[in-house]
N, C-alpha and C positions, 0 to 999 in steps of 0.2 A: 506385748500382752499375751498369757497364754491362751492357748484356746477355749472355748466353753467346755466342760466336763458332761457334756450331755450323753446320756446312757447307748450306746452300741454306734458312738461314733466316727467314724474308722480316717485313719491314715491322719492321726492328729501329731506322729513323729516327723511327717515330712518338711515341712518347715511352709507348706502354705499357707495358705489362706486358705480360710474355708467357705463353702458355697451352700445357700437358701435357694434352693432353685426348685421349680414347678411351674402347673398351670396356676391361672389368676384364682381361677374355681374348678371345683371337681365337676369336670359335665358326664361324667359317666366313665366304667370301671374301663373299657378299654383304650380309651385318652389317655388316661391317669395313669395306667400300666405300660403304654408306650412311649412315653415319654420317661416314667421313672427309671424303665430298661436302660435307655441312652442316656440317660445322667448317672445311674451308676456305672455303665460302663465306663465315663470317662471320667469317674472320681476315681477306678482303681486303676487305670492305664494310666492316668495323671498325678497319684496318689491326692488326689483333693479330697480334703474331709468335706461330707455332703449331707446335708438336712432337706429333706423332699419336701416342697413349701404345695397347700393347695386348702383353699378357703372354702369352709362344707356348707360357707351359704354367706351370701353378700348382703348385708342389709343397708349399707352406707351407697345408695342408687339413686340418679338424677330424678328418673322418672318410673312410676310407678309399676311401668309393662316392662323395667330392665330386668334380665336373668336376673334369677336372686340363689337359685340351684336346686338338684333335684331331691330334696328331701335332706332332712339332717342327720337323720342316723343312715342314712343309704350312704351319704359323702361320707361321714365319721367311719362307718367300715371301711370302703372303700382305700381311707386313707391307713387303717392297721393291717389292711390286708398288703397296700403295697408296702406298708415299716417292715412287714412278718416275710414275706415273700423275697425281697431283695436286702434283705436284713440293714437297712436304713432308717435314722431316725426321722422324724414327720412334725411337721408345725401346720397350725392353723392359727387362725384369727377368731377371737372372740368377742362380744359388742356388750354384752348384761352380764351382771354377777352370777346370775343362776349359770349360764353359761359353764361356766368356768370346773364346776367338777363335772358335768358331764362332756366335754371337749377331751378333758384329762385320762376318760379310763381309754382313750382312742389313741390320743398321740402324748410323744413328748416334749414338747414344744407349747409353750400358749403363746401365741401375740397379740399385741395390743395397740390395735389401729391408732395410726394419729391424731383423729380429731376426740379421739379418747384418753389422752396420755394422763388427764389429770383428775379423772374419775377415782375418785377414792375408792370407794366399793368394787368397782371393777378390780383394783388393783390388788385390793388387800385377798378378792378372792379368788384370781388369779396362783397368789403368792401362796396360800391357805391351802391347797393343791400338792405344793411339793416340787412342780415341773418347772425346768428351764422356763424363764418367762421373757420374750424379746418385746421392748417398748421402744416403740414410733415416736419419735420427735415427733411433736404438731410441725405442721408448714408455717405457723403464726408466730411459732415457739425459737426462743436462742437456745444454744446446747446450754447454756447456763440452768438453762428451768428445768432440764432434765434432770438434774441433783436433786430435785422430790420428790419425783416418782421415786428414782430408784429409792430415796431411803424409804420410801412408804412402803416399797417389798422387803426391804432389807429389818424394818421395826415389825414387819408381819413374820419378821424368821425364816425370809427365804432371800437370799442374798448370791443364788442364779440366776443374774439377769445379764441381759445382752440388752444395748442402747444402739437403736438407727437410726442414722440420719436419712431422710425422703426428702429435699428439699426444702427452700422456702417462698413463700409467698410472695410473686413480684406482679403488681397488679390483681386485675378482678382473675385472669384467663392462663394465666402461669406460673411458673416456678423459677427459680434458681438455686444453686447450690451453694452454700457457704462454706470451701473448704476447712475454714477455721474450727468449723462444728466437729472433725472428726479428732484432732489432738485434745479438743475440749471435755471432750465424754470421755476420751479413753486416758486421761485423766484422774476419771472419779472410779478408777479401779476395775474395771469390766469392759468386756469384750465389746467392741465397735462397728457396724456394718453400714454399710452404705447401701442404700437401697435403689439401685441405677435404675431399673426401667420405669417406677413410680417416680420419682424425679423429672422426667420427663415427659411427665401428663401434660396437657393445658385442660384443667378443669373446667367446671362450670360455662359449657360453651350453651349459647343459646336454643341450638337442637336437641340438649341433652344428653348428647353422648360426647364423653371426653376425648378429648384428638391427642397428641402425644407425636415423640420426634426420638425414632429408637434409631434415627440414623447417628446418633450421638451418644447412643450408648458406650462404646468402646470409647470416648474421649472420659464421659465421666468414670469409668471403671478404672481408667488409668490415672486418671488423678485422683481417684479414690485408695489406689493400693502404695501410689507416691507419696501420698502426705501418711501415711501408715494405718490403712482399714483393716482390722484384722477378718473381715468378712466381704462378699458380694451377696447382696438379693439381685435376684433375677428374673424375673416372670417368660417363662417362654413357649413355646407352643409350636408344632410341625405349621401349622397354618394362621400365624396369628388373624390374617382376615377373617376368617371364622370363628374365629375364638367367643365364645358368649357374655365376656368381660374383658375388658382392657387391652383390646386386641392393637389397639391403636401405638399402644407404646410398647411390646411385647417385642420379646426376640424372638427368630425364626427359630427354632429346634435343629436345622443344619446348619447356623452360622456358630453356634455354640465351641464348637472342638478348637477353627482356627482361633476363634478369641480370645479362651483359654491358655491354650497355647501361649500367646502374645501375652498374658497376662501374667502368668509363670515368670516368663524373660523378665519381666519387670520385677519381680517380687524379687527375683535372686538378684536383680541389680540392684536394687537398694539394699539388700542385706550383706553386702558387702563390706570390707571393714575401709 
């Protein structure tokens, strides 16, 4: 599958895979900017096509005292300031139809959280935008159900979308992955990303705060680019214990490079004839 045509997106000749990668949330501009430094670095020393991922406000939260973020037009700059500055493209997550053209004059990219995937109005306003639009498999959902949404963007006249798979539902407290899920989407003609460190949440834990098992990241990243992902999400962070969202399943910000690395090896071994 070829890559997304999303606008100032670099090094989509190399024969990669391409990377979502960021914080969970924008917690302020000099996070955001030290971390986007060291992922563009290693998109152009690696030639990996790179989309700086960072959510300008969380509303999908256990409990009520969870970070939600510092304001939404402060995270919304934030996040065109790093598109403008390292000249990389930028996705966020959207939750309400209003959403959706003001997320738009900030980034290129809109996502559409999982337990959203089948919002009608979100979707069509989303599409009604113009922007690359990447949908969340629900965790509830088979890759099968995902052929509605997409055509509900595709009958709104926008037929740039990307479909991820984030696992699914095993039990009240986890996930698993359904490899099957990812030749299934990419299938119905569009780009396919595997969403590795959200996959490995355990949600809904009784304390309220989600736990998560990113020692296993690198297993599902490889079996993600093995059965053929044309994309990784990746949530990571110099500190994820600090991190004010989803630190629990986050990758550190220095294990990044060797991982890649190993991931590359892999890509070029299966594209072998």
């Amino acid at each position: 599958m070829p890559l997304p045509a999303i606008p100032g997106l670099k090094h989509t000749d190399s024969g990669n895979f391409f990377l979502m990668a960021g914080p969970c949330a924008i917690e302020g501009r000099d996070i955001a900017f030290q971390i986007a430094e060291r992922l563009c670095a290693l998109s152009d020393a690696y030639r990996i096509p790179l989309v700086f991922k960072g959510s300008y406000r969380k509303a999908n939260r256990s409990r009520i005292d969870s970070f939600t973020g510092i304001g939404d037009i402060a995270a919304l700059e934030i996040l065109a300031e790093v598109g403008k500055t390292f000249g990389v493209p930028t996705v966020t997550d959207i939750h309400e139809s209003h959403e959706a053209e003001i997320a738009a004059a900030y980034v290129d990219v809109l996502q559409i959280p999982a337990f959203l995937f089948r919002q009608t109005d979100l979707l069509v306003a989303a599409a009604n935008t113009g922007k690359f639009i990447n949908i969340k498999k629900g965790q509830f959902a088979s890759a099968g159900a995902m052929k509605h949404a997409l055509q509900k963007c595709i009958d709104s006249g926008n037929a740039n979308v990307i479909l991820t798979d984030r696992g699914n539902s095993f039990g009240y407290t986890d996930l698993v992955v359904d490899f099957r899920n990812i030749p299934e989407m990419a299938a119905m003609g569009v780009p396919v990303v595997m969403d590795v460190t959200h996959s490995l949440q355990q949600p809904n834990q009784e304390s309220g705060v989600t736990g998560g098992k990113p020692q296993l990241i690198d297993t599902i990243a490889s079996a993600a680019i093995a059965v053929g992902a044309d994309g990784l999400f990746i949530e990571t962070h110099p500190n994820p214990a600090q991190a004010k969202s989803d630190g629990a399943n986050m990758l550190a910000l220095d294990k990044m490079e060797s991982l890649l690395q190993k991931w590359l090896r892999l890509r070029a071994a299966i594209q072998q004839p």
